[in-house]
N, C-alpha and C positions, 0 to 999 in steps of 0.2 A: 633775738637770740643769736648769739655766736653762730659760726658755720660750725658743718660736725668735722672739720677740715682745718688747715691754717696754722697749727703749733709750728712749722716749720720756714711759715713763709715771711715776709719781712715788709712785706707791701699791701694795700690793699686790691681786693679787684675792684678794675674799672670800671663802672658801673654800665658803660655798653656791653662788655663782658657780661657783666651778670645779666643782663635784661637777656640778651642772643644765647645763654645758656640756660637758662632757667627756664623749666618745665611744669612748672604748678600750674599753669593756665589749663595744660593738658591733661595730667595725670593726676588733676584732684580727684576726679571720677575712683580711682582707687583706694582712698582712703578707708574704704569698711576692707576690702581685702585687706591691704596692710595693716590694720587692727589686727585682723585675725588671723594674720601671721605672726602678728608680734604675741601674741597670747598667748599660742602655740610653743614657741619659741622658746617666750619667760617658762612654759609649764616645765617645758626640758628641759631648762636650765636646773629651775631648784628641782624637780627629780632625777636629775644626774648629780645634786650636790656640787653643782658649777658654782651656781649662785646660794647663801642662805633662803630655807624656804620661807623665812619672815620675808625678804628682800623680792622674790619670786611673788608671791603672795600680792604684797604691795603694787609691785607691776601691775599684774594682771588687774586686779582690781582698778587702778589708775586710769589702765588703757578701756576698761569696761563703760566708767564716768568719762571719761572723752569721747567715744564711743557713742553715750549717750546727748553727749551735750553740740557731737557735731549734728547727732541728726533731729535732735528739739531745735538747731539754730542758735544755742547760745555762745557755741564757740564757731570762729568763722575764720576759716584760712588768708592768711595773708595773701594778696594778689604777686605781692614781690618778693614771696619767700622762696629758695633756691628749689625745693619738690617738695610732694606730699610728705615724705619720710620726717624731712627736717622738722614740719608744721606738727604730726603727729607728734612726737618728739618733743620739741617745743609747749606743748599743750601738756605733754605726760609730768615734763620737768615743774610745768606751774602745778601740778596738781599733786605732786605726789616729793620736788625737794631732785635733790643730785643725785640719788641713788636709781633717777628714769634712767642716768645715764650706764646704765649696767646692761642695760636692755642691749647694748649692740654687742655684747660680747659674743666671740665666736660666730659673728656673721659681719658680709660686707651689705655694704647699698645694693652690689652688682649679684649676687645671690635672693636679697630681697625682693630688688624690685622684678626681677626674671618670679619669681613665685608667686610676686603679685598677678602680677602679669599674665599667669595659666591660672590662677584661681577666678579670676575675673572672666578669662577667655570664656572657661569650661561652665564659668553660669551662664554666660550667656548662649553655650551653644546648647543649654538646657531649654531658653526662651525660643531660641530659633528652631529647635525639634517639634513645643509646642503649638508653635504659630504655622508651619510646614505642618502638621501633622491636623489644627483648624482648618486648614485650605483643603488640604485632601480629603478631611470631608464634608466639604462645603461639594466639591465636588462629584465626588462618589452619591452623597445625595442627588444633586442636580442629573445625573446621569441616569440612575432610576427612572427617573419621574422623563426623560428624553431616550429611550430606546427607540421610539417609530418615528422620531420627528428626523427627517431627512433634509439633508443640503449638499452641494457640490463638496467635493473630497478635491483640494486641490494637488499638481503639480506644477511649477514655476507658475505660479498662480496663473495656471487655466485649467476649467475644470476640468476635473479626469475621472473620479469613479462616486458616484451619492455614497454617501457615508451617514451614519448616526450622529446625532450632536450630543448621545452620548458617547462614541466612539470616539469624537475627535477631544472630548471634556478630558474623558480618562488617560488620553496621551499627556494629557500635563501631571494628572495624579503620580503616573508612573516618571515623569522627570521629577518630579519633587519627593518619587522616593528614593531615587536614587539622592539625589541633593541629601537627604536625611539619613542613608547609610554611609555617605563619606562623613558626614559629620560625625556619625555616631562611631565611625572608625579613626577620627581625629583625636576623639577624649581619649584613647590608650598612649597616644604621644603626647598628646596636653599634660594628660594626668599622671608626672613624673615633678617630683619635689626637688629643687634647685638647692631650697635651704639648706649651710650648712657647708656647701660649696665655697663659704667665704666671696674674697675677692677673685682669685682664680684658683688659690691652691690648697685650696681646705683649710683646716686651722687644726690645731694643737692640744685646743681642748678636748677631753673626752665626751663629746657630744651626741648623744643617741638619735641618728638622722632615722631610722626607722621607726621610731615613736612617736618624729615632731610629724613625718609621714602619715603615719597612722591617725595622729589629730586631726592634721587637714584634710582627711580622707586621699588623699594621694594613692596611684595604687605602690608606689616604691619612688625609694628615692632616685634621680638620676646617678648615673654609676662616674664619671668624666667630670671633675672638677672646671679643667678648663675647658671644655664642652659643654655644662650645665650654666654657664653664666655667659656663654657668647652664642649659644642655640639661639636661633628663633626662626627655625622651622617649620615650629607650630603654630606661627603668625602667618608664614608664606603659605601652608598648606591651608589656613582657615580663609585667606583669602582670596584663594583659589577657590575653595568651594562655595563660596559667598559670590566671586563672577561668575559662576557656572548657576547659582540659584538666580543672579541678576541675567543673567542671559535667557532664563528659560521664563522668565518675567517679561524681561523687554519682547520675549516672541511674542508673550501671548496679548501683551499689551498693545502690539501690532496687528493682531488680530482684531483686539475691540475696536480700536483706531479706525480699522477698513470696514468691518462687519456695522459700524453707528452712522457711518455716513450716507446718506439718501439715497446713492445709487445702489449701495447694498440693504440697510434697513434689516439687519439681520439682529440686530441688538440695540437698546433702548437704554445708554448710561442713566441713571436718577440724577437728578437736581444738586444732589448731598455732594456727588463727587465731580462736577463740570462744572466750569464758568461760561460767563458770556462776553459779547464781544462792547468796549466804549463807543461804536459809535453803530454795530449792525446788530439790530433789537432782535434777527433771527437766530443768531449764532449759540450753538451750544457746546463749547469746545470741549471736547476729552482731555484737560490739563494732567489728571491722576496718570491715564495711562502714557502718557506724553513725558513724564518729568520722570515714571519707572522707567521707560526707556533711556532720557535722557541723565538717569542719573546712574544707569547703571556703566555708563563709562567712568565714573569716577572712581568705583570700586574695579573697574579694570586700573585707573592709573595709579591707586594703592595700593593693590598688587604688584604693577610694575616698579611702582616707588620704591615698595621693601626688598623688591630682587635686587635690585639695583645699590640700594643703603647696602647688603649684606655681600656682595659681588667680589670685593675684595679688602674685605676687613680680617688683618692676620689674628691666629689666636690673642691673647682671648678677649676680655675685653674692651672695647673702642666706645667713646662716645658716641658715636654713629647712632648705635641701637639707641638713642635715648628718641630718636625718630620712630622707631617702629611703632610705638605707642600712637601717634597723629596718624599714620596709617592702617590701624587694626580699628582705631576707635570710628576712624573714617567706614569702613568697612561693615562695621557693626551697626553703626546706625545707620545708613542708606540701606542696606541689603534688610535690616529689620522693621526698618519702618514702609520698605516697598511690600514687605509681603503680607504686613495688617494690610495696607490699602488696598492690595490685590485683593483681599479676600472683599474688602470693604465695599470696594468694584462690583465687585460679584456679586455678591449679597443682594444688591440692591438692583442690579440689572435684568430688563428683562427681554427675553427672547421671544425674535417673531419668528414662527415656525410656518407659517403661512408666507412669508416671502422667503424665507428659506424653500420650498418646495417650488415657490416659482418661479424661482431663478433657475432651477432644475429643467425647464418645459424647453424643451428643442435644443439642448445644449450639447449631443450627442456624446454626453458622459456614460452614456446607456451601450455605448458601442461595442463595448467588449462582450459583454452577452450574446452576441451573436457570433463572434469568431470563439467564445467556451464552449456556446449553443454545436458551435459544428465539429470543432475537436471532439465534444464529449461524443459526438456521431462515429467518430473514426478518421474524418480529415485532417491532414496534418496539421498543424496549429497558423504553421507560416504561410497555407494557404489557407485555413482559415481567416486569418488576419485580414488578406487581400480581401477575400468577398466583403469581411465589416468595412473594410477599408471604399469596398464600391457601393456598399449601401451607404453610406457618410454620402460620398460621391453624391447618390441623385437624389439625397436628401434636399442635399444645398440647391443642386438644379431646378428639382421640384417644390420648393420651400416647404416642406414637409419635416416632422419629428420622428425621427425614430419611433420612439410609443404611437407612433397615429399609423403605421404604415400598414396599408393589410395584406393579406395571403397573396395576391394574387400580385401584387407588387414587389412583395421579396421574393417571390419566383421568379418573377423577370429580371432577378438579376443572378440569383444562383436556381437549381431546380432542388435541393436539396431540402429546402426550406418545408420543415408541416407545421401543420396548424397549431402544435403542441407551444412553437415559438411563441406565440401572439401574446403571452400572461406573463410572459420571460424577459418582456422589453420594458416596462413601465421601471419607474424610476424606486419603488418599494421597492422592487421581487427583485431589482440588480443586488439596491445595500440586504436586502434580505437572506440573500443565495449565498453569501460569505460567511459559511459558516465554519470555517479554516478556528485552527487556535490562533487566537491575536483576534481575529477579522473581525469588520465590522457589524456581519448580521447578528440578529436578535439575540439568536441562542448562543452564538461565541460572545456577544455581551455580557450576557447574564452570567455564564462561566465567568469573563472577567471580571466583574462586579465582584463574586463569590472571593474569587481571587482576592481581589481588593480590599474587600472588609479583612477576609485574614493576614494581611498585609498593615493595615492601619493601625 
């Protein structure tokens, strides 16, 4: 097929030109969107009386059986054709005769494929609400069923207060809801209609952009002609919020990473998701959570790809953006396919709650209980601190656990000390006693939980 280009030019392109310009390899994936922009399109053509409604009709119909025949397989993109546009196009014109070619009336490429482009975004940040919304309660279950099961709470990874491993589950629910309200605050800027905007400056025709709007479910068209065709701020912002879901992935997948290896034994990855090693028959490698971390920098350098493509591109539109597409799609699948596997992870993983607990014994994460123990007495807190600070002290001297120490021994170091401490130091009754909003004991759990299900 002809280019949709060319009446004026006298040469042909050189054909490194065309390979270094062409985009079909990338932007086939679009092809059911731009159907169903194009449908849209034709329907306001002949209901504005642009086009005959014989002629409209025919389109539409046209684009329905290619439609149909790209996804039975019987029609197949050319690998060397200049983009999707041209290939649909090309397909309409066999099917249906020269009057496909009416189909671009009153629109450019660079309006098109900007519409493609959000209509594709905004399914897929339907999938990703989905699959974010699978996780949290994968979660929220597993937190349930772990409110007493206790481990070290860290800071700069040394342990610092026992916590729930429901407590520390639901710290990911809550970043994955956040991840899920930027997105779902993303679709009111996705979801503005390009079409119609032509090549930069509108067009001529009497064209009803609130109607083709309307078809696509759009919630309005965009208002800035040369704005709506060089925009793609809705790429930078989804990509953003795709590093920030990989980021909160890569944490947790750090997590499993440290929590499966022998000296922790706090987690038990399944078979389904680890390989082993070619030549050491013991090795069970974490490869899943290893490649979510490691793959979440690539959706950091798609992000910074498109800042960068967009940095100083003057109105309106530039080839440039024919990039954004390699970096959105980048984006899309690594951050979509990390967060099935995270769930997949999970799913399948099991927790030892019993070396969790004893990793707990003599680790003086219990310490704080005794300098709250004496503030709630009336001592100031900063001399509170000091006495925990010297029961730590002759712990270590005496190789003794905080939970083992008796009456008569924390007397000899403060005399404030009664008997009432002694129930107060065990490694339960510390994550127990937090029962602050947020905090990790039971009952601020369970309020969380409640939280949570209304939230999900």
């Amino acid at each position: 097929m002809a280019k949709l280009w060319g009446g004026a030019f006298e040469k042909e392109t050189d054909k490194q030109v065309e390979i270094f310009t062409a985009s079909m390899a990338v932007d086939e994936r679009l092809w059911e969107v731009d159907i169903a922009g194009s449908i849209a399109h034709a329907t306001m053509l002949g209901g504005e009386g642009i086009l005959p409604s014989a002629e409209a009709e025919a389109i539409i119909a046209g684009l329905q059986k290619v439609g149909e025949g790209v996804r039975s397989g019987k029609l197949v993109f050319n690998p060397d054709a200049e983009d999707v546009h041209s290939e649909i196009e090309r397909f309409l014109t066999d099917e249906i005769g020269p009057v496909a070619g009416k189909l671009h009336t009153a629109r450019s490429r660079n309006d098109q494929v900007a519409t493609d482009t959000r209509l594709y975004l905004r399914s897929k940040i339907v999938e990703f609400n989905r699959e974010l919304k699978l996780t949290q309660e994968w979660l929220l279950s597993a937190a349930k069923k772990e409110k007493e099961t206790i481990l070290p709470g860290m800071t700069h990874l040394q342990h610092a207060q026992p916590v729930s491993l429901a407590h520390h589950l639901l710290a990911y629910f809550w970043m994955f809801s956040r991840d899920r309200e930027r997105l779902a605050d993303l679709v009111k800027r996705v979801n503005r209609m390009p079409l119609g905007s032509a090549a930069l400056a509108g067009t001529p025709f009497p064209i009803n952009r609130q109607k083709t709007a309307k078809l696509l479910g759009f919630d309005a068209p965009t208002e800035n002609s040369l704005d709506a065709v060089s925009d793609r701020d809705y790429v930078v912002e989804f990509l953003s919020a795709a590093s920030l879901i990989m980021m909160h992935l890569s944490r947790f997948s750090e997590e499993l990473i440290i929590w499966s290896t022998p000296e922790f034994g706090y987690v038990k990855l399944d078979d389904s998701v680890t390989t082993g090693s070619s030549i050491m028959p013991q090795k069970k490698n974490p490869d899943v959570a290893e490649l979510i971390r490691g793959k979440t920098g690539r959706v950091y350098g798609s992000l910074m790809g498109a800042l960068t493509m967009l940095k100083a591109l003057p109105l309106s539109y530039n080839r440039d953006l024919q990039e954004d597409k390699t970096f959105l799609f980048e984006g899309v699948d690594t951050a979509l396919s990390s967060v099935r596997l995270m769930r997949l992870m999970l799913s399948t993983a099991k927790f030892n709650s019993d070396r969790m607990k004893a990793s707990l014994k003599g680790d003086f994460s219990n310490a704080t209980e005794i300098a709250d123990y004496l503030a709630a007495k009336g001592m100031p807190f900063r001399q509170a601190h000091e006495v925990s600070g010297r029961t730590v002290k002759f712990c270590i001297e005496n190789k003794k656990a905080i939970e083992d120490l008796t009456l008569t021994e924390l007397r000899s170091i403060h005399a404030d000390f009664g008997s009432e401490v002694l129930p107060l130091l065990s490694h339960f009754s510390a994550m127990k006693a937090r029962k602050s909003e947020g905090g990790t004991g039971v009952e601020a759990v369970e309020r969380q939980i409640t939280l949570a299900e209304q939230s999900v």
